[in-house]
VOBA-1610 file (N, C-alpha, C; in pm, whole numbers, padded with zeros to 5 digits, always signed):
BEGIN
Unk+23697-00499+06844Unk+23724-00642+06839Unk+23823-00675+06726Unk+23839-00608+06595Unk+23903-00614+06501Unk+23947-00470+06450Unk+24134-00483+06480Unk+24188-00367+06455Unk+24272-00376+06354Unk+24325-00314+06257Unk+24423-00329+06172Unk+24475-00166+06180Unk+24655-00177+06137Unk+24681-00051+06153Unk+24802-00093+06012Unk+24797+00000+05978Unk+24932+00003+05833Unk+24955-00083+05749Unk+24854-00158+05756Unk+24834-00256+05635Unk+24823-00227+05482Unk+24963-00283+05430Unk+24975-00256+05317Unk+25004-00395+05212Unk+24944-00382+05069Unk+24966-00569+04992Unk+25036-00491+04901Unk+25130-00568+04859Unk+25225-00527+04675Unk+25204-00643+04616Unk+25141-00604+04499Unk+25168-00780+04408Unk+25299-00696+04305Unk+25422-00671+04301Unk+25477-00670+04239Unk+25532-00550+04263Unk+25501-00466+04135Unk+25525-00318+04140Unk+25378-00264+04223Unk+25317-00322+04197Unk+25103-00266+04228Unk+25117-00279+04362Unk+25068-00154+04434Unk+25033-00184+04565Unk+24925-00120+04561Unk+24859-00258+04602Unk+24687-00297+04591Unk+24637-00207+04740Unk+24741-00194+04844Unk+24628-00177+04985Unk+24772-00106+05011Unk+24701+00040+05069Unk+24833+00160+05122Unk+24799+00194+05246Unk+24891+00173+05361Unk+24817+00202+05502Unk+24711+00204+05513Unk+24648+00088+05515Unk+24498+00068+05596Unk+24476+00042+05727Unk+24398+00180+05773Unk+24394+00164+05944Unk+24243+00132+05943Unk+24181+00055+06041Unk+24052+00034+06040Unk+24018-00058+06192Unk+23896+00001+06261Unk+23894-00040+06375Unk+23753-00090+06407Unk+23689-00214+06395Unk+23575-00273+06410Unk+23502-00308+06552Unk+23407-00315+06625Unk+23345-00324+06695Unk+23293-00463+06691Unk+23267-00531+06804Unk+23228-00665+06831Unk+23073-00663+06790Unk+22995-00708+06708Unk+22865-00733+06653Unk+22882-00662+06546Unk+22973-00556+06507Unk+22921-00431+06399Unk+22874-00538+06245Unk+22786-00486+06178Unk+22807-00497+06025Unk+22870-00409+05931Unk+22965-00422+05896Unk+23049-00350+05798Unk+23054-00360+05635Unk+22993-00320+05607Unk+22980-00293+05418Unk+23138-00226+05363Unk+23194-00315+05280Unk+23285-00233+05168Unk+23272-00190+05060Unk+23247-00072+04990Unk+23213-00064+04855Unk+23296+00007+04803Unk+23301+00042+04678Unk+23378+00070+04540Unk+23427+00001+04434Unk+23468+00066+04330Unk+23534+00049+04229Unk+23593-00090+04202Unk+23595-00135+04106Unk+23659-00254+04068Unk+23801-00239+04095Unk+23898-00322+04139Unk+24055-00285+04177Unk+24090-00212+04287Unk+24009-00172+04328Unk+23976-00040+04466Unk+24058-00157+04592Unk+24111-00305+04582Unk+24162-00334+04717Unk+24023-00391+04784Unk+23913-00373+04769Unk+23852-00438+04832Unk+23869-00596+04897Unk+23816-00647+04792Unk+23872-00826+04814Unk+23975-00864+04869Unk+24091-00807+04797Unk+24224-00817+04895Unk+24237-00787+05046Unk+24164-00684+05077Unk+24181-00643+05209Unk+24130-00763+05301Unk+23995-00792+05251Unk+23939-00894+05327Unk+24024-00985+05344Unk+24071-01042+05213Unk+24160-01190+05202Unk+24278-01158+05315Unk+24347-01064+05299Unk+24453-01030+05402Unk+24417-01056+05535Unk+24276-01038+05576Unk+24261-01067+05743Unk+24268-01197+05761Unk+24298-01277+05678Unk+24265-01468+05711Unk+24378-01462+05642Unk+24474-01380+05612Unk+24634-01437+05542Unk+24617-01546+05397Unk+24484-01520+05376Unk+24482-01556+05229Unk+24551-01503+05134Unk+24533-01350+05145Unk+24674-01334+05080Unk+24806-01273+05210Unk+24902-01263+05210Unk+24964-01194+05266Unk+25052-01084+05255Unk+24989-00986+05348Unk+25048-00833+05387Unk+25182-00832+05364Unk+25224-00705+05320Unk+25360-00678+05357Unk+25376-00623+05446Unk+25328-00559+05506Unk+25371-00467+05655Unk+25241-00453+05702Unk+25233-00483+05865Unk+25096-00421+05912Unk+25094-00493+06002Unk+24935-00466+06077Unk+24949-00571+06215Unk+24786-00591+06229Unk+24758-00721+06255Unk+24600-00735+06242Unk+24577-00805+06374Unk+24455-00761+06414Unk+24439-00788+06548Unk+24291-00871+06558Unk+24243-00970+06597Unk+24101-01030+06569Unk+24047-01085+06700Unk+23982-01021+06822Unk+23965-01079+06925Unk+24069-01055+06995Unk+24164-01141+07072Unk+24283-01171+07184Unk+24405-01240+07078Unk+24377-01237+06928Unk+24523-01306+06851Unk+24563-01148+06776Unk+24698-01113+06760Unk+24737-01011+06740Unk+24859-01080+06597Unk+24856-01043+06528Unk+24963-01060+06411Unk+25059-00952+06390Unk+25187-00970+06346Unk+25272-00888+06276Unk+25291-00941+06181Unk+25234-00883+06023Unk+25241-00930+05902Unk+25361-00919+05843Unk+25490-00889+05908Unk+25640-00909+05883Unk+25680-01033+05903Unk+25620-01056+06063Unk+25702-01142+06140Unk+25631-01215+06158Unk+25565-01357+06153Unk+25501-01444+06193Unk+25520-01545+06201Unk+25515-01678+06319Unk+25513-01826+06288Unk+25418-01890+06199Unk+25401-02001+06204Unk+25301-02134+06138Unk+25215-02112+06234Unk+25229-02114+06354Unk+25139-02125+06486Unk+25045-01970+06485Unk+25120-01873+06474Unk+25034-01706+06456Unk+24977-01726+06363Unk+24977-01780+06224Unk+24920-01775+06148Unk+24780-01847+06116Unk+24774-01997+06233Unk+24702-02080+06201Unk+24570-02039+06333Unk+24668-01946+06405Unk+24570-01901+06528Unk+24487-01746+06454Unk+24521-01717+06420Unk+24448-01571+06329Unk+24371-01630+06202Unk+24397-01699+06144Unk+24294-01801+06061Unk+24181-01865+06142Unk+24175-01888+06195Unk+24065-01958+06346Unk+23970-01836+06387Unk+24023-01715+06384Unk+23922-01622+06399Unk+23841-01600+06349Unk+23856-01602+06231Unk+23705-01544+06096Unk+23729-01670+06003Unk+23570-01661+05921Unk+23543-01765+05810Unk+23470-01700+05720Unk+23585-01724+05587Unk+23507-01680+05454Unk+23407-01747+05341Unk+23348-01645+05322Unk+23196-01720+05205Unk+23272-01587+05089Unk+23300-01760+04992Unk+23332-01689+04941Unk+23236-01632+04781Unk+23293-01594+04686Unk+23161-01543+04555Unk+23134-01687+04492Unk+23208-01768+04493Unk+23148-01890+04384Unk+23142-01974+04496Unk+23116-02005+04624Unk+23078-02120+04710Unk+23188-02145+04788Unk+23276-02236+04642Unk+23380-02324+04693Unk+23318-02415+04778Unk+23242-02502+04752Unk+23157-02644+04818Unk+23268-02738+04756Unk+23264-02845+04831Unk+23352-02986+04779Unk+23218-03077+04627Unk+23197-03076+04554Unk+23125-03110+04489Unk+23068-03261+04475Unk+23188-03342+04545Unk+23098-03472+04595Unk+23142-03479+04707Unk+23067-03403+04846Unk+23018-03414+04935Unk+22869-03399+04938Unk+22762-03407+04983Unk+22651-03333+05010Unk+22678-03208+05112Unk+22535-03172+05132Unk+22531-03041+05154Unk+22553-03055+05335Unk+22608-03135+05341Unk+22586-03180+05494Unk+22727-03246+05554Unk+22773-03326+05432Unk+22898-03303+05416Unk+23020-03217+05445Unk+22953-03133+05348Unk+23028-03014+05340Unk+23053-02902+05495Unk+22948-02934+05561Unk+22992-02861+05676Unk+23053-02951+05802Unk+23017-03122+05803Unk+23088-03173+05905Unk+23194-03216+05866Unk+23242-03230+05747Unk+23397-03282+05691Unk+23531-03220+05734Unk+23494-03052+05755Unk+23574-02978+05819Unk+23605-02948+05972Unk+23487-02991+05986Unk+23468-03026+06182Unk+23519-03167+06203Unk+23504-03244+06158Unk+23606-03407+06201Unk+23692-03355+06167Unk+23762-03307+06049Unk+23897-03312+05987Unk+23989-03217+06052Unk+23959-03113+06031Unk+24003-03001+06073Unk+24007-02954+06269Unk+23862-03020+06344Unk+23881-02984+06467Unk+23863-03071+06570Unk+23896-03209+06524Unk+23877-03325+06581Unk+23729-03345+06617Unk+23633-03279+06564Unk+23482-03300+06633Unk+23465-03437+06610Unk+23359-03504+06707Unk+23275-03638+06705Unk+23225-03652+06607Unk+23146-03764+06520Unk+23107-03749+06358Unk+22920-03695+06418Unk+22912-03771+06542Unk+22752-03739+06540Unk+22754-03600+06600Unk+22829-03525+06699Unk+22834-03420+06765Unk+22855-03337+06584Unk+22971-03372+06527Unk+22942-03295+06403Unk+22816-03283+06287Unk+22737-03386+06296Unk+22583-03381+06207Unk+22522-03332+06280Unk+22485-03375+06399Unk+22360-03273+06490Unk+22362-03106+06470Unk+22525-03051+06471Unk+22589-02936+06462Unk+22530-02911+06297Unk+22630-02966+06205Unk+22552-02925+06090Unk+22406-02927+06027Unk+22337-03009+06099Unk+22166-03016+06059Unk+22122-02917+06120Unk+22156-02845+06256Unk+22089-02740+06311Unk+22140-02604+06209Unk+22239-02628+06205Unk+22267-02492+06083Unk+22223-02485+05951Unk+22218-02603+05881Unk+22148-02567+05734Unk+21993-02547+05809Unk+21969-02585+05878Unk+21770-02534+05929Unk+21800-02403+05957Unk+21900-02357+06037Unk+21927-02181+06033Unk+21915-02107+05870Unk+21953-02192+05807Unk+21976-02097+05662Unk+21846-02142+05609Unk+21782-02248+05594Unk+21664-02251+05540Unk+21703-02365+05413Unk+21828-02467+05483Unk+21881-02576+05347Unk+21834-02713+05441Unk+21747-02719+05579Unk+21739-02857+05618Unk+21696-02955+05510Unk+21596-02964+05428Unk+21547-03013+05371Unk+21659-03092+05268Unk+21732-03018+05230Unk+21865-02990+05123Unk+21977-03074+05141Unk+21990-03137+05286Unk+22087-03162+05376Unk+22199-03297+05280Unk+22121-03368+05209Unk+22185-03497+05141Unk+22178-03477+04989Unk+22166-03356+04976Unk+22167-03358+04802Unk+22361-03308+04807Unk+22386-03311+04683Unk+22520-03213+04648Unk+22485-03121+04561Unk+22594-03054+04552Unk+22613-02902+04519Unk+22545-02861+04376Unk+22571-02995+04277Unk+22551-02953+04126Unk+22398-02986+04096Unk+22290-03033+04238Unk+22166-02999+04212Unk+22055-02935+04311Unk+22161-02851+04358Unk+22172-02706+04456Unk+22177-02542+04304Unk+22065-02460+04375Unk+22080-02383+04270Unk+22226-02305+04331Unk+22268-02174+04286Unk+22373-02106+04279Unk+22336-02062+04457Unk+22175-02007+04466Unk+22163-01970+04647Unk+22163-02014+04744Unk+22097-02146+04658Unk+22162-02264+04783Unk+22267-02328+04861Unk+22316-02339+04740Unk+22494-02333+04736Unk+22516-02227+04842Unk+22529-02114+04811Unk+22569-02016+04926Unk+22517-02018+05031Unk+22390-02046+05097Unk+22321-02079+05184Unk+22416-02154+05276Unk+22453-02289+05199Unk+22503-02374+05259Unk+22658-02351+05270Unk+22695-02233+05210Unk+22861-02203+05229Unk+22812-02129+05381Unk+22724-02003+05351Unk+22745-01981+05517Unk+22716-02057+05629Unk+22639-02139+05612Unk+22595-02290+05742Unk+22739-02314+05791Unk+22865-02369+05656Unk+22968-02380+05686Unk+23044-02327+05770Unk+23042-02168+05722Unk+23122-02049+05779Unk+23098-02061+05929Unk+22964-02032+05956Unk+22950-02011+06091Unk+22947-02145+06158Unk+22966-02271+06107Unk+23037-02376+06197Unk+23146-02408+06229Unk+23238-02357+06229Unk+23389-02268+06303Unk+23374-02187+06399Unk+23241-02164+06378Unk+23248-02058+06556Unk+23314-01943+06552Unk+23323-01856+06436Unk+23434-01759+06395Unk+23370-01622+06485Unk+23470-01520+06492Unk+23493-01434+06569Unk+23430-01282+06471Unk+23453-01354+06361Unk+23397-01226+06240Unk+23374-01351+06111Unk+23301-01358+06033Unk+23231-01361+05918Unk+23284-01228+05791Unk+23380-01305+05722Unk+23425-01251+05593Unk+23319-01275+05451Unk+23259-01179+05412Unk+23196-01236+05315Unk+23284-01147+05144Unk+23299-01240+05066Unk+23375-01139+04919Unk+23235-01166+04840Unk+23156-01015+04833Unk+23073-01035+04710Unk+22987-01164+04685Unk+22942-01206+04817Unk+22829-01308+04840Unk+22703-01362+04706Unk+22674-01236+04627Unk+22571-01234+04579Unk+22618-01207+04425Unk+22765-01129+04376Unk+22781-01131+04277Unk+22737-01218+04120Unk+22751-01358+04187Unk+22744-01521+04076Unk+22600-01563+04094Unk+22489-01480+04159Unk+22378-01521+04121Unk+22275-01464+04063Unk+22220-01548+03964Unk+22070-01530+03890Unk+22018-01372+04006Unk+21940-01269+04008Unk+21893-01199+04008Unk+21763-01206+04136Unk+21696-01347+04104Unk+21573-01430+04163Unk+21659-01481+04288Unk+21812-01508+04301Unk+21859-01582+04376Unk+21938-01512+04510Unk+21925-01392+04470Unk+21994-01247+04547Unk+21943-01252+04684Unk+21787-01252+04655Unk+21721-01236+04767Unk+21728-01329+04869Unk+21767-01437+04847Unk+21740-01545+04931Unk+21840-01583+05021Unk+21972-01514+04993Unk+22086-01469+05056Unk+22129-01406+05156Unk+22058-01268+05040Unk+22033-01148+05155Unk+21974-01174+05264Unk+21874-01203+05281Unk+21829-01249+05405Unk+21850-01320+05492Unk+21931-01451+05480Unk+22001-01495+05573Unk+22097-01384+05651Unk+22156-01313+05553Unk+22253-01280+05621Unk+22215-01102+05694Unk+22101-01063+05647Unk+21999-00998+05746Unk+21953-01051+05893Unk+21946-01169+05849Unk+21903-01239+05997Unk+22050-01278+06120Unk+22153-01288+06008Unk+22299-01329+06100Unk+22308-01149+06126Unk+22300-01028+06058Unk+22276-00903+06142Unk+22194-00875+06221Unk+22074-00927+06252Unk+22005-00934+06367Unk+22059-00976+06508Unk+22149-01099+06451Unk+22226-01194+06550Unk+22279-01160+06647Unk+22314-01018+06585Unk+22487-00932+06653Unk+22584-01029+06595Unk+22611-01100+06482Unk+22706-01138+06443Unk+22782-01036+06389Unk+22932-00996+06438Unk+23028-00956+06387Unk+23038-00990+06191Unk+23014-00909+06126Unk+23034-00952+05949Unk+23107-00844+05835Unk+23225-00868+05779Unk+23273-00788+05690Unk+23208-00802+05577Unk+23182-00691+05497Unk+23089-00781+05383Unk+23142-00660+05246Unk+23215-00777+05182Unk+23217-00671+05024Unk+23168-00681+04926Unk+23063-00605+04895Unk+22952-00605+04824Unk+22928-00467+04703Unk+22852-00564+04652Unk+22799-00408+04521Unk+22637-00366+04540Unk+22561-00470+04634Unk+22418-00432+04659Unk+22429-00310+04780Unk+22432-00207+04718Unk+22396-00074+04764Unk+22247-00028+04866Unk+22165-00087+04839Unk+22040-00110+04931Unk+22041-00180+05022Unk+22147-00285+05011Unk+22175-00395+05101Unk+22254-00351+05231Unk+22377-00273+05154Unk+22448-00229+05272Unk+22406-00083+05323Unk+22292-00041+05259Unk+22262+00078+05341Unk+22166+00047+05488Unk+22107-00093+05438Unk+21960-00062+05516Unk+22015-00170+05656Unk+22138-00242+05624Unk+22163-00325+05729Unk+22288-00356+05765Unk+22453-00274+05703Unk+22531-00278+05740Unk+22522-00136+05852Unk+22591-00121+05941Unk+22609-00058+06050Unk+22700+00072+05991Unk+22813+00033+05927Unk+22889+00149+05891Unk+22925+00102+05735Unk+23003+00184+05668Unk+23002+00162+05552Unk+23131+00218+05507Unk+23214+00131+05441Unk+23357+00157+05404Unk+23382+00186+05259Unk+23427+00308+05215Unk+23468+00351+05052Unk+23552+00306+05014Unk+23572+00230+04936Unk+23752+00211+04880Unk+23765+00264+04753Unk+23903+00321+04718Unk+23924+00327+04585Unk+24078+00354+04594Unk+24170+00299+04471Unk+24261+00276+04445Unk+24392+00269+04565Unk+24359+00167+04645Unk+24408+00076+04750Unk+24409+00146+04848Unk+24284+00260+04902Unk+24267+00325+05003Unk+24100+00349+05036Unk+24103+00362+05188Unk+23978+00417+05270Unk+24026+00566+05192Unk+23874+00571+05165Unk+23867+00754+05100Unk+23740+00779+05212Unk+23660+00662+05260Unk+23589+00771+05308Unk+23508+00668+05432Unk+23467+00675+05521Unk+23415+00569+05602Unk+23301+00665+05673Unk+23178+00563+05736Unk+23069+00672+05830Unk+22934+00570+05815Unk+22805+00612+05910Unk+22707+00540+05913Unk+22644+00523+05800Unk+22603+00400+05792Unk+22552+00339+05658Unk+22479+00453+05546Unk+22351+00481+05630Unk+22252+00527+05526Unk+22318+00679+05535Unk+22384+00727+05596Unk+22425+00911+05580Unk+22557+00858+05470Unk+22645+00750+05480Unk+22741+00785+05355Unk+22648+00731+05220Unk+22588+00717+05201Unk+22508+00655+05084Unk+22445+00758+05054Unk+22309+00836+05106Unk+22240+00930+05117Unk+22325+01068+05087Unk+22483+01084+05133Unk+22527+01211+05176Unk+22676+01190+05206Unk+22744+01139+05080Unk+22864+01123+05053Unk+22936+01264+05080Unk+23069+01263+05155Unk+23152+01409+05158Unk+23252+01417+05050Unk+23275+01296+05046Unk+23420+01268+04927Unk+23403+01272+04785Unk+23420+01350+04688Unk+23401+01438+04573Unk+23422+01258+04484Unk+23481+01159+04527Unk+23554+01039+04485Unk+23406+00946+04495Unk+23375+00938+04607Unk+23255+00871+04674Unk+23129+00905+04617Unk+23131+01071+04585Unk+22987+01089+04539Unk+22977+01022+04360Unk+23095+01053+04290Unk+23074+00984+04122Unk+23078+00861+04194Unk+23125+00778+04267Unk+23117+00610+04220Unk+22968+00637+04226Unk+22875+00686+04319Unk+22744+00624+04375Unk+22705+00712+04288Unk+22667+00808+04222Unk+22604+00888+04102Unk+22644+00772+04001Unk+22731+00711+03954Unk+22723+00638+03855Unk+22667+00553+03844Unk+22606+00454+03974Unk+22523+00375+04009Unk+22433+00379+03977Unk+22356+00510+04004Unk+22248+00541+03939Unk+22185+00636+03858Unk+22307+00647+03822Unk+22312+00735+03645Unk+22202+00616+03531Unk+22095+00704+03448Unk+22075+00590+03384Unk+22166+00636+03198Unk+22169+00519+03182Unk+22257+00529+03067Unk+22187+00522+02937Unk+22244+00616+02836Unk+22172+00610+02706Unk+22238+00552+02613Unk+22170+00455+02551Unk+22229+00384+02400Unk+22175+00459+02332Unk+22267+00438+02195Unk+22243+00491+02061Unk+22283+00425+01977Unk+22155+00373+01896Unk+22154+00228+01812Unk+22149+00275+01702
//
């Protein structure tokens, strides 16, 4: 359902992402992990032309891109495919939480205002924010907040679910409450990219599992065998360092 072939980003002299070929399946869950700078984030951002490719071709459903060559119109039709959650929310801060997901459906897709609340009240009750629905963001904890970014996401009707590090910006207590939603959108068969550092997370419920390090796939394969039983000499120190325990000396 989602193909990319030779996708490459330069911010300058740095080229962040070096031929990235990668070929996704319609429902799959896909985990990205590695290294800080490893291209992760970027890669994602590149499939919604958040940032943009220098060479490559991304494919999402039936819209096909050439990241050379593109209109306003290719671009705004390959944006329509997937919706990102991103690490700090990005909520409108005086909207409510209810707001925030029909503001973009009137605005953005001509929806009805009541066809758009009925739509958004059934989705924050999917995430577990009905209750939540008329407060705003700044007396929303950090999970709620996200809760209600994905209600958002998946009211676009998107084709894949981009998530950057969902869980990074929260309290510890607030991890969990996340995770599970988005355990339950893998139940779904929702199509989901997800770049993450919870290692338990993407073993026990992403489908396959993607290595990055220094703007390349080093190593890709089923969740719990690349975690469990890394081949890549690169792959096995990141995840040994993970759970290396470390000694101070005071």
């Amino acid at each position: 359902m989602i193909t990319v072939s030779h996708l490459s980003k330069r911010f300058a002299d740095n080229e962040v992402l070096k031929e990235i070929n990668l070929n996704i399946k319609q429902g799959e869950v896909i985990a990205i992990i590695g290294p800080s700078g490893s291209g992760k984030s970027t890669l994602l951002r590149c499939l919604n032309l958040l940032e943009k490719p220098n060479i490559g071709q991304i494919r999402i459903g039936a819209i096909s891109l050439n990241c050379e060559h593109y209109s306003n119109k290719d671009e705004v039709n390959l944006r329509r495919q997937s919706a990102m959650v991103f690490q700090h929310y990005n909520l409108f801060k005086n909207k409510t939480a209810l707001q925030n997901i029909t503001f973009p459906l009137i605005v953005g897709q001509n929806l009805d205002k009541l066809e758009a609340k009925q739509l958004g009240l059934s989705l924050l009750k999917r995430v577990g924010m009905l209750p939540y629905a008329d407060q705003y963001p700044i007396t929303l904890s950090g999970g709620q907040q996200q809760r209600v970014a994905i209600a958002r996401a998946l009211a676009v009707r998107p084709k894949v679910l981009l998530f950057d590090e969902p869980t990074s910006a929260l309290d510890p207590e607030r991890v969990h409450e996340v995770l599970q939603v988005m355990l339950q959108l893998a139940k779904e068969k929702i199509t989901m990219i997800i770049v993450t550092h919870e290692m338990e997370f993407a073993k026990y419920v992403a489908d396959r599992i993607i290595f990055m390090a220094n703007g390349v796939i080093v190593e890709e394969g089923e969740a719990k065998s690349l975690i469990d039983n890394p081949q890549n000499e690169v792959t096995q120190r990141f995840l040994r360092q993970l759970t290396d325990e470390i000694d101070f000396e005071i």
